[in-house]
CHARMM internal coordinates of N, CA and C (Angstrom, degrees):
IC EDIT
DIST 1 N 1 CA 1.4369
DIST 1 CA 1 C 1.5278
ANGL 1 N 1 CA 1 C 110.88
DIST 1 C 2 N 1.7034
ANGL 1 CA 1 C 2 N 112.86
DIHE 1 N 1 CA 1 C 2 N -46.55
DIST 2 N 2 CA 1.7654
ANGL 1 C 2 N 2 CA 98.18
DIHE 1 CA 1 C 2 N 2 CA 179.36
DIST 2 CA 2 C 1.4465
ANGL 2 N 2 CA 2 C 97.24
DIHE 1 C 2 N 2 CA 2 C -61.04
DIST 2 C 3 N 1.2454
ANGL 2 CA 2 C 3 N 152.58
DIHE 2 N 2 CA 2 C 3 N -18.19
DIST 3 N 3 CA 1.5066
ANGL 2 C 3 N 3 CA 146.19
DIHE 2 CA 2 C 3 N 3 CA -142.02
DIST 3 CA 3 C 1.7937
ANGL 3 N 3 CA 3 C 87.10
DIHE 2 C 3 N 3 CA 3 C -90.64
DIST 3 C 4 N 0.9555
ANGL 3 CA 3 C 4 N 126.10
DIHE 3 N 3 CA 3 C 4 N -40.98
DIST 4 N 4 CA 1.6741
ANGL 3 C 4 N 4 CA 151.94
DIHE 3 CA 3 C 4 N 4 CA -170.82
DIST 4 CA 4 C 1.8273
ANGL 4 N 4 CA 4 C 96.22
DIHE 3 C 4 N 4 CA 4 C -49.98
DIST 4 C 5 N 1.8559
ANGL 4 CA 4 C 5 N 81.74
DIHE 4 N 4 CA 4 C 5 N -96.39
DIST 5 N 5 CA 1.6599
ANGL 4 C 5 N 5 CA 96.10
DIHE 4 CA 4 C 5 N 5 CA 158.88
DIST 5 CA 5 C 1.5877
ANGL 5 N 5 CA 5 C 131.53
DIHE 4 C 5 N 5 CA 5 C -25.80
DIST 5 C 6 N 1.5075
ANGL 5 CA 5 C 6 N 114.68
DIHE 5 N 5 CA 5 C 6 N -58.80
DIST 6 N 6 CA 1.8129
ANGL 5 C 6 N 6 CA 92.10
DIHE 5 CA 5 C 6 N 6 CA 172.35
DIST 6 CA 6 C 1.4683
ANGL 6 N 6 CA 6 C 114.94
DIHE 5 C 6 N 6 CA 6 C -70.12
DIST 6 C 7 N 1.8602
ANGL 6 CA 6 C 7 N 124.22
DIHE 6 N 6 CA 6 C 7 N -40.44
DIST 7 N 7 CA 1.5262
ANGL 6 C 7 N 7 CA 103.38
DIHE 6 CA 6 C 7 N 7 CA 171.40
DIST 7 CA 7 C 1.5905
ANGL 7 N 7 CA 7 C 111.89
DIHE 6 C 7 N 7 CA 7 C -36.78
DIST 7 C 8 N 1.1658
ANGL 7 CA 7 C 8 N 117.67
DIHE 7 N 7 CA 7 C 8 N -49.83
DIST 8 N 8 CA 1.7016
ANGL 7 C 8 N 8 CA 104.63
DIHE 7 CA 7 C 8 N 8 CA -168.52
DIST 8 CA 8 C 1.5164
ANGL 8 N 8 CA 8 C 108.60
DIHE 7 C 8 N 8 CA 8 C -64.19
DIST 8 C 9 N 1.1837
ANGL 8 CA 8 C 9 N 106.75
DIHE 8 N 8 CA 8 C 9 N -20.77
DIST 9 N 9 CA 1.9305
ANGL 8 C 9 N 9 CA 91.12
DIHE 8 CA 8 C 9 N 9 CA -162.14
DIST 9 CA 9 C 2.3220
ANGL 9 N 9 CA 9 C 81.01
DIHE 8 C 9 N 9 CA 9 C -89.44
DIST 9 C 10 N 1.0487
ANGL 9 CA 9 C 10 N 119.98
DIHE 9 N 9 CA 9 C 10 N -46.76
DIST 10 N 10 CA 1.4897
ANGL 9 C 10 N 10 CA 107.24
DIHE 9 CA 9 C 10 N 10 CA 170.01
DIST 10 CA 10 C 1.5131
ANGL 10 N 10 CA 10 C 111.85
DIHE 9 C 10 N 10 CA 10 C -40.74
DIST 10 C 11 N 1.5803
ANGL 10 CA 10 C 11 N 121.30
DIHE 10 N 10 CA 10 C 11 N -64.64
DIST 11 N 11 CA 1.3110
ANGL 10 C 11 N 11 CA 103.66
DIHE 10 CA 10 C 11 N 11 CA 170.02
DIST 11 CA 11 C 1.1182
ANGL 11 N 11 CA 11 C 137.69
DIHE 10 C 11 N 11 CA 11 C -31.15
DIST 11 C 12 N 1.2586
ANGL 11 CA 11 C 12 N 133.68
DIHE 11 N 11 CA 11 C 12 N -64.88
DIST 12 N 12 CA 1.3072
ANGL 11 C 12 N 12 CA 155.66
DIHE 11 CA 11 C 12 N 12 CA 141.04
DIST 12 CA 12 C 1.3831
ANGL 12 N 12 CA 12 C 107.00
DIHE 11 C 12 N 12 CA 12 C -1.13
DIST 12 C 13 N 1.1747
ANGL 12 CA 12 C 13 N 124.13
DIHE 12 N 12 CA 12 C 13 N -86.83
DIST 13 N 13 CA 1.9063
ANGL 12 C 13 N 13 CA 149.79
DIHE 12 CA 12 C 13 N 13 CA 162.84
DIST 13 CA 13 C 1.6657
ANGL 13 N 13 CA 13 C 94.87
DIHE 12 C 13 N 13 CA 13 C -19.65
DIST 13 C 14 N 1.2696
ANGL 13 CA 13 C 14 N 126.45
DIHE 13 N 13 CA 13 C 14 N -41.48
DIST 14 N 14 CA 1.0877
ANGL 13 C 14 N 14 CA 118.55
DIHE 13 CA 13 C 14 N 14 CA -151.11
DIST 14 CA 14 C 1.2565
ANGL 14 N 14 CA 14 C 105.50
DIHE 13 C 14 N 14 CA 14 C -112.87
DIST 14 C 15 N 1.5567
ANGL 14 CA 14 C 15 N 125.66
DIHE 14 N 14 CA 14 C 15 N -1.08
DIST 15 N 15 CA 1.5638
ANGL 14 C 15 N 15 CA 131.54
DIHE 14 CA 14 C 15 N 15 CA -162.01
DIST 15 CA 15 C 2.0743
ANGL 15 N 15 CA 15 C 70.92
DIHE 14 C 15 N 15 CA 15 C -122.05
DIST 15 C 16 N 1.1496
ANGL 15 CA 15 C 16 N 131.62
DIHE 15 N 15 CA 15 C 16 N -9.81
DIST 16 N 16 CA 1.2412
ANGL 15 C 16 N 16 CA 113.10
DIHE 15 CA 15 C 16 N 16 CA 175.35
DIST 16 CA 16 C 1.5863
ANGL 16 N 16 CA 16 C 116.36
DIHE 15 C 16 N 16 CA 16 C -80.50
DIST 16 C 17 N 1.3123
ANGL 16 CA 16 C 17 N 108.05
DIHE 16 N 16 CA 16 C 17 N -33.99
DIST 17 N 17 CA 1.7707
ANGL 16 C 17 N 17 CA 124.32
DIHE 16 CA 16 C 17 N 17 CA 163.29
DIST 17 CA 17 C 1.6947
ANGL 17 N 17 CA 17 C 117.60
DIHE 16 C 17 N 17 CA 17 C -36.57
DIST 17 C 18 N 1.1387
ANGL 17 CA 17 C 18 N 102.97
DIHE 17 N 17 CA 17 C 18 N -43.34
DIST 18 N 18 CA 1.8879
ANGL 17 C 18 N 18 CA 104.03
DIHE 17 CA 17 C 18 N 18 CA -150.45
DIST 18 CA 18 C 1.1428
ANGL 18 N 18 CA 18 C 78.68
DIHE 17 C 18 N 18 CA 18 C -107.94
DIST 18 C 19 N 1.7884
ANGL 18 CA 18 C 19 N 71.35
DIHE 18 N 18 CA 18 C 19 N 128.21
DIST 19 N 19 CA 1.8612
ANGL 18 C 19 N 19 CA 114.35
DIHE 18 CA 18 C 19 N 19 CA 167.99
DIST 19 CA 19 C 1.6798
ANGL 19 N 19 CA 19 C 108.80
DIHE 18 C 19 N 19 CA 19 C -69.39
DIST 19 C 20 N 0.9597
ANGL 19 CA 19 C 20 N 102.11
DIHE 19 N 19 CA 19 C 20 N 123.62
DIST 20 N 20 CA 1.5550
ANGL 19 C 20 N 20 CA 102.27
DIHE 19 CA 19 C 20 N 20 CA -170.74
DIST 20 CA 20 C 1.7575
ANGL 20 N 20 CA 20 C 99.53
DIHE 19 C 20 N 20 CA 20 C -90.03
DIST 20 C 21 N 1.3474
ANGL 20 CA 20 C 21 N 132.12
DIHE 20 N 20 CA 20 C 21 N 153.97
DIST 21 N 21 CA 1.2440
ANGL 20 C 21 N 21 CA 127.67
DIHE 20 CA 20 C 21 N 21 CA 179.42
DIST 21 CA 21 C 1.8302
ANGL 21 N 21 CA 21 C 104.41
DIHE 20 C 21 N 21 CA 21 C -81.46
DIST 21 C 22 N 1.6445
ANGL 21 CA 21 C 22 N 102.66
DIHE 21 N 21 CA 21 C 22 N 149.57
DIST 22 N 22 CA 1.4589
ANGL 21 C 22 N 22 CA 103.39
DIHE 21 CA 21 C 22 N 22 CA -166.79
DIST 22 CA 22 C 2.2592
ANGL 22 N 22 CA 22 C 90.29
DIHE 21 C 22 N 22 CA 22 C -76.94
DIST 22 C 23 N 1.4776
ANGL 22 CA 22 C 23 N 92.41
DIHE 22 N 22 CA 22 C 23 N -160.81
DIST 23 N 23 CA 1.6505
ANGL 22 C 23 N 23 CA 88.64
DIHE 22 CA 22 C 23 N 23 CA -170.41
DIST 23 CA 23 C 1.5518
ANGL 23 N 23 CA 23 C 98.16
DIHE 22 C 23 N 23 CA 23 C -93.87
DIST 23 C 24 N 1.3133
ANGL 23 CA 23 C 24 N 122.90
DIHE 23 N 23 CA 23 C 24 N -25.61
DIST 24 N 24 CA 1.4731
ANGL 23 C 24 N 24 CA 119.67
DIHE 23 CA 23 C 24 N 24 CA -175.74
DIST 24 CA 24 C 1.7241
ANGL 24 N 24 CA 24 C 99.98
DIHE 23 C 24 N 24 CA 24 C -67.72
DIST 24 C 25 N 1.2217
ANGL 24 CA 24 C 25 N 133.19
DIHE 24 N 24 CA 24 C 25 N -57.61
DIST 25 N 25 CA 1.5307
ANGL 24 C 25 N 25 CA 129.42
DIHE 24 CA 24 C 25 N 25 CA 153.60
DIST 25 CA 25 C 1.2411
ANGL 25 N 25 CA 25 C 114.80
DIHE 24 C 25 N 25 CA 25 C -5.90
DIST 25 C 26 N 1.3557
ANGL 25 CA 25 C 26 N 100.00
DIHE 25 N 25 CA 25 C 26 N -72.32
DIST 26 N 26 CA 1.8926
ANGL 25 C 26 N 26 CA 97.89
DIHE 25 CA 25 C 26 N 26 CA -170.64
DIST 26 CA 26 C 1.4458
ANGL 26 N 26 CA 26 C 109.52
DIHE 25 C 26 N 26 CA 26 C -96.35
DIST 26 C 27 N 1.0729
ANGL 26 CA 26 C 27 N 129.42
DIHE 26 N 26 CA 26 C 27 N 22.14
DIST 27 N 27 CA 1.5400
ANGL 26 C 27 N 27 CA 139.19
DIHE 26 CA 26 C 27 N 27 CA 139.86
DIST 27 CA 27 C 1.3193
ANGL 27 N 27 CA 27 C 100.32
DIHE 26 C 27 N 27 CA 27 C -50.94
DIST 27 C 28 N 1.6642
ANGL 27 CA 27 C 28 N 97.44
DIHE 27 N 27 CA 27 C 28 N -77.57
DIST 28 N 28 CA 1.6027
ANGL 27 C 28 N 28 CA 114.37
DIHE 27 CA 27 C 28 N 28 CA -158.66
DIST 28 CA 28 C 1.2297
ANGL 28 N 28 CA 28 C 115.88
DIHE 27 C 28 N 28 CA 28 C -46.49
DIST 28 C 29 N 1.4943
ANGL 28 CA 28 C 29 N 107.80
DIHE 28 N 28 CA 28 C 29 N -29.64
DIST 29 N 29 CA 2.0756
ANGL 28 C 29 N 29 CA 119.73
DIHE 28 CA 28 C 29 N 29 CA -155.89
DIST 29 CA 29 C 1.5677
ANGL 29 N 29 CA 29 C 90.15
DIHE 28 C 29 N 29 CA 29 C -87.41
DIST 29 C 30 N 1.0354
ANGL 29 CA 29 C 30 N 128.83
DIHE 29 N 29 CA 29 C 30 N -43.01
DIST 30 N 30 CA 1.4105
ANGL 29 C 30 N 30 CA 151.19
DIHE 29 CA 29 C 30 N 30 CA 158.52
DIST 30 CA 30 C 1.8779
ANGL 30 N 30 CA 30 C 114.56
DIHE 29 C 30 N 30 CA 30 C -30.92
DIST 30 C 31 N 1.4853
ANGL 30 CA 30 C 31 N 96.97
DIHE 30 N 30 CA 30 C 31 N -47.83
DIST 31 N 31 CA 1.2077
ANGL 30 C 31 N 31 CA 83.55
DIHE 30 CA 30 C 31 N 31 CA 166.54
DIST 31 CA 31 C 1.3564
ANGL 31 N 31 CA 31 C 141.11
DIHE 30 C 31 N 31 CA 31 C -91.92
DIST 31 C 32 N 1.6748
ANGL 31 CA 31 C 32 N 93.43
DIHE 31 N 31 CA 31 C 32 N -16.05
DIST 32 N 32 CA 1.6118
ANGL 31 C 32 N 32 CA 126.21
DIHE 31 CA 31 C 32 N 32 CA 176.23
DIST 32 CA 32 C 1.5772
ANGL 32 N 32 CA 32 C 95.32
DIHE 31 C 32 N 32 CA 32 C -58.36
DIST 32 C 33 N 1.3322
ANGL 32 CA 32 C 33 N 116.84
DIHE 32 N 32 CA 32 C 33 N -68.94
DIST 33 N 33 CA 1.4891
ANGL 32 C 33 N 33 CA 98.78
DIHE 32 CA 32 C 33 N 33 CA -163.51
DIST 33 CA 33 C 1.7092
ANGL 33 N 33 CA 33 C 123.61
DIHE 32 C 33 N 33 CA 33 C -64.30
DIST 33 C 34 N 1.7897
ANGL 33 CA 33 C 34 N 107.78
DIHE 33 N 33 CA 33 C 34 N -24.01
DIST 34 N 34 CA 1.5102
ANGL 33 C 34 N 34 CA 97.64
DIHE 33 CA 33 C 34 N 34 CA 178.10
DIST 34 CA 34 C 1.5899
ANGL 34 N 34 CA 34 C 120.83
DIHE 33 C 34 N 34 CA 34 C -84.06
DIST 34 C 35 N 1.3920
ANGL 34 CA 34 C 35 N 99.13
DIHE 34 N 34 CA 34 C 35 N -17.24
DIST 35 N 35 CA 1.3504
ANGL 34 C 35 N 35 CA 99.27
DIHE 34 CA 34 C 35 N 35 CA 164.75
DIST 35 CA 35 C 1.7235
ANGL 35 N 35 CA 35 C 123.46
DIHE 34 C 35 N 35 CA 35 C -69.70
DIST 35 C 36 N 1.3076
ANGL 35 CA 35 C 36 N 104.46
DIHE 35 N 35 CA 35 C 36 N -41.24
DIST 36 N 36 CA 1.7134
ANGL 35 C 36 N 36 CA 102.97
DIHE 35 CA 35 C 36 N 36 CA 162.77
DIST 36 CA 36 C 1.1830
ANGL 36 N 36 CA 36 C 143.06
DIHE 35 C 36 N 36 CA 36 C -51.98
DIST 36 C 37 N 1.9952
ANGL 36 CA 36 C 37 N 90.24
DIHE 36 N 36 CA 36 C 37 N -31.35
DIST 37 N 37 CA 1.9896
ANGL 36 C 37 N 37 CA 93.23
DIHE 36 CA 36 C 37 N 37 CA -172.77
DIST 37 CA 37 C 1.7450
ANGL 37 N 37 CA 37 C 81.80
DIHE 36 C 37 N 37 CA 37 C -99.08
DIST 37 C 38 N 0.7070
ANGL 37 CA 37 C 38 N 156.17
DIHE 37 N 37 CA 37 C 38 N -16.95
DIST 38 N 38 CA 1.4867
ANGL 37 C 38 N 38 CA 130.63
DIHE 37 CA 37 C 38 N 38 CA -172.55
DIST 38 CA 38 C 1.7246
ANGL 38 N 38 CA 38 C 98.64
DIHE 37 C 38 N 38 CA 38 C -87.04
DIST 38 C 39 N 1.4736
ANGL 38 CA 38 C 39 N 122.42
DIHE 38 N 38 CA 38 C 39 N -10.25
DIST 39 N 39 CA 1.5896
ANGL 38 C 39 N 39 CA 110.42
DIHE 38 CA 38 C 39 N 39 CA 173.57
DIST 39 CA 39 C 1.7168
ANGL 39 N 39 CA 39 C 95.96
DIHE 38 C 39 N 39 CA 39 C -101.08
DIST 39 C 40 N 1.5570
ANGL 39 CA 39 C 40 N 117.94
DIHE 39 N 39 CA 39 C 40 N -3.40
DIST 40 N 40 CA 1.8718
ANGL 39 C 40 N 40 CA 105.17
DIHE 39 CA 39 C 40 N 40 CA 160.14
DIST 40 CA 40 C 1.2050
ANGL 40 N 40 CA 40 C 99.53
DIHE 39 C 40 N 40 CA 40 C -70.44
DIST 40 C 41 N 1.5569
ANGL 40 CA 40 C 41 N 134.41
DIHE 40 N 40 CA 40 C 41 N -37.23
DIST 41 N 41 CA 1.4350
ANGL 40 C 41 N 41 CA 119.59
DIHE 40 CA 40 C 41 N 41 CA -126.92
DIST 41 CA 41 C 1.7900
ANGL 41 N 41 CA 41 C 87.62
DIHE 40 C 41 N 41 CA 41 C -104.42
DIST 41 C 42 N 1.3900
ANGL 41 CA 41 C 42 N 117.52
DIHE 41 N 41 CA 41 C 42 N -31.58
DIST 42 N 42 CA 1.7106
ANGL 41 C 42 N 42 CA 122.91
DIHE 41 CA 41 C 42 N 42 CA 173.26
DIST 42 CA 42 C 1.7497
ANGL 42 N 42 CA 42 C 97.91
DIHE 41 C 42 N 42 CA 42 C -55.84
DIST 42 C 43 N 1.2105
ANGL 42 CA 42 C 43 N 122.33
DIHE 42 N 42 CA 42 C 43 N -55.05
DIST 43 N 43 CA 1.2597
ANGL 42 C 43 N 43 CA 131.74
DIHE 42 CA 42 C 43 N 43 CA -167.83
DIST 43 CA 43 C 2.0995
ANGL 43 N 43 CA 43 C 102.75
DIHE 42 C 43 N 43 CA 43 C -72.55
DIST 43 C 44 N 0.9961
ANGL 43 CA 43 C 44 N 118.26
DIHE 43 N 43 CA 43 C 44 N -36.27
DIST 44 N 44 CA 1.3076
ANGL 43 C 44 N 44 CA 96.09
DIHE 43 CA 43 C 44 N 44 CA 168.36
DIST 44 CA 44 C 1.7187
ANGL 44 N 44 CA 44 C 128.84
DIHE 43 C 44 N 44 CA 44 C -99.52
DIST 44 C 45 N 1.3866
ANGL 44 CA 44 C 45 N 108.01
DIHE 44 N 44 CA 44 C 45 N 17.53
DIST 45 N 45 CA 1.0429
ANGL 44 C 45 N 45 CA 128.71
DIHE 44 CA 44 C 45 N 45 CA -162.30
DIST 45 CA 45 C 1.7589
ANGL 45 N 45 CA 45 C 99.84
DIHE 44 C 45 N 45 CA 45 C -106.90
DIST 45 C 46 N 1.2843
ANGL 45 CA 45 C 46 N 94.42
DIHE 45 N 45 CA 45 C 46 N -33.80
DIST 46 N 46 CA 1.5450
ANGL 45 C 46 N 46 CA 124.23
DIHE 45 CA 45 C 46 N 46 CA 169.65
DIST 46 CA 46 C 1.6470
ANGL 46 N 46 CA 46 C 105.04
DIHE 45 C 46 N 46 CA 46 C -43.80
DIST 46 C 47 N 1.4964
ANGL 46 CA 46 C 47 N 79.68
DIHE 46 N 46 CA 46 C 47 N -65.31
DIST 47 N 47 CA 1.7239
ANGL 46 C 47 N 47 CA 101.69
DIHE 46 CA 46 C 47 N 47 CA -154.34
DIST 47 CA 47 C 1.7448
ANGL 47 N 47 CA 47 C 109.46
DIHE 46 C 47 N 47 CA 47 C -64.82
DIST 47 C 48 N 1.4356
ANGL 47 CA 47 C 48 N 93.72
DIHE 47 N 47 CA 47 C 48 N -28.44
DIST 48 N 48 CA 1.5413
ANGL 47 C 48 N 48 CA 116.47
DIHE 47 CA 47 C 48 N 48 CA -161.24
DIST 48 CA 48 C 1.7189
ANGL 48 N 48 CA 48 C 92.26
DIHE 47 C 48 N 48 CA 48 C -62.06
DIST 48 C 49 N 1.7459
ANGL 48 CA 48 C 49 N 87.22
DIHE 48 N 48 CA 48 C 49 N -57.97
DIST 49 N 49 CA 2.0459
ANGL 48 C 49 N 49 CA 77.71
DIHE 48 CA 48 C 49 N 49 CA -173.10
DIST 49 CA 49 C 1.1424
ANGL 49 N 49 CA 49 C 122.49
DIHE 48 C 49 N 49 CA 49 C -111.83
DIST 49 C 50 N 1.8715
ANGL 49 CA 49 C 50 N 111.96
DIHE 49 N 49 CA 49 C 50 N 52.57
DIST 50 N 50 CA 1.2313
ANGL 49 C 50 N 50 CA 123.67
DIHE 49 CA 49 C 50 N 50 CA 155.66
DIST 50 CA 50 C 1.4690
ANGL 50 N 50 CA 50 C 91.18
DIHE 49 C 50 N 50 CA 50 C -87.28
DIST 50 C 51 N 1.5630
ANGL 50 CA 50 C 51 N 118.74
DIHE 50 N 50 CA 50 C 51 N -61.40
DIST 51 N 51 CA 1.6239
ANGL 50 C 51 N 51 CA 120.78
DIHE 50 CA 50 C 51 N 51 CA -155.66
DIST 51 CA 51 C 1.3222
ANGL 51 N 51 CA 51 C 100.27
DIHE 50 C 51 N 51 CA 51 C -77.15
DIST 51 C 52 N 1.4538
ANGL 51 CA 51 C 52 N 121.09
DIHE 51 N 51 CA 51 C 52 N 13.14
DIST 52 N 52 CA 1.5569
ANGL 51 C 52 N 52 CA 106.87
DIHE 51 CA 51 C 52 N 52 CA 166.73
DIST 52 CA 52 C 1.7729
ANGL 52 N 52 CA 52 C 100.06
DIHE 51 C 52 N 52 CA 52 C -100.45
DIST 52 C 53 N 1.2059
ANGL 52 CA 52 C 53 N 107.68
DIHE 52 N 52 CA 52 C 53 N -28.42
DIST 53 N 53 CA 1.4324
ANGL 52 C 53 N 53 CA 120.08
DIHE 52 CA 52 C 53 N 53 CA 178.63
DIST 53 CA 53 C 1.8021
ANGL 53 N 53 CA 53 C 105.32
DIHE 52 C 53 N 53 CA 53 C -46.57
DIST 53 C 54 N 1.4537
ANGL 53 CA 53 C 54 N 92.38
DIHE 53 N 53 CA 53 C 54 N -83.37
DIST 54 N 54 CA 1.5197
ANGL 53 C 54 N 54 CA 109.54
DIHE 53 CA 53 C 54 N 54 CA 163.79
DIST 54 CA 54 C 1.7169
ANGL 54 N 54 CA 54 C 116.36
DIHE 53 C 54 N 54 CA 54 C -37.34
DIST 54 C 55 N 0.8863
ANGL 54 CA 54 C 55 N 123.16
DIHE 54 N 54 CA 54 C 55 N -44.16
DIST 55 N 55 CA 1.5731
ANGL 54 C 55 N 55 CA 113.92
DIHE 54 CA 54 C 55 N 55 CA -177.30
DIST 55 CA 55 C 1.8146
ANGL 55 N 55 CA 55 C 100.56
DIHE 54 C 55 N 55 CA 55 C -69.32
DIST 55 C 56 N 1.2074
ANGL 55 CA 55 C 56 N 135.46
DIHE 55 N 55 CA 55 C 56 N -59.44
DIST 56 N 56 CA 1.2893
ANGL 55 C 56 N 56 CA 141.44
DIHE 55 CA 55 C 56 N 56 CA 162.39
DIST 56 CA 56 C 1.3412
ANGL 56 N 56 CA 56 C 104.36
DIHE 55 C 56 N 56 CA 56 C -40.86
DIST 56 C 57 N 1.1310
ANGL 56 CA 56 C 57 N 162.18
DIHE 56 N 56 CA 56 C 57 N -10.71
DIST 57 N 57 CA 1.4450
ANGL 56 C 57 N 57 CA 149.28
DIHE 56 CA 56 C 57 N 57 CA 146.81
DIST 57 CA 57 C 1.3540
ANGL 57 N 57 CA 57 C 107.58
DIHE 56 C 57 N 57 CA 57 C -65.31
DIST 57 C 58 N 1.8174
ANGL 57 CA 57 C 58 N 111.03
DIHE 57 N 57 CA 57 C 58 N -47.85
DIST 58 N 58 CA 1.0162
ANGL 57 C 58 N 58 CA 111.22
DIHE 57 CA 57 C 58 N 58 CA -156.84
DIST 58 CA 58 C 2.2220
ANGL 58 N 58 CA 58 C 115.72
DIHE 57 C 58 N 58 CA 58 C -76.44
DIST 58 C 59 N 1.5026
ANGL 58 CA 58 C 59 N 95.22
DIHE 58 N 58 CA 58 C 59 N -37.02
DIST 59 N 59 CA 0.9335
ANGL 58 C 59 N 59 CA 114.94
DIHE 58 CA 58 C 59 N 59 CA 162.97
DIST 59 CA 59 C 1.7132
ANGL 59 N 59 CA 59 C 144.96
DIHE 58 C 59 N 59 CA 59 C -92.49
END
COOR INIT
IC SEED 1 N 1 CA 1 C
IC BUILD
């Protein structure tokens, strides 16, 4: 059980270290990623019904 107790007080010690990001940060990162996957998802959505295009010519 003390073996228990010091992991937690180390945990603790160590969640006191890290710089946490402010809120304008994870706004920004926030916007980075939805703006990226909605220009993957235009871009494979793209792709999707060219090669459906192309397969219907072909077939």
């Amino acid at each position: 059980m003390k073996k228990f107790f010091q992991f937690c007080k180390e945990c603790a010690a160590e969640l006191r270290k890290v710089v946490w990001p402010t809120r304008s940060e994870v706004v920004s990162s926030v916007k980075v990623v939805l703006i990226s996957t909605l220009v993957v998802a235009v871009i494979l959505g793209l792709l999707d019904w060219l090669f459906t295009e192309g397969l219907r010519l072909v077939f």
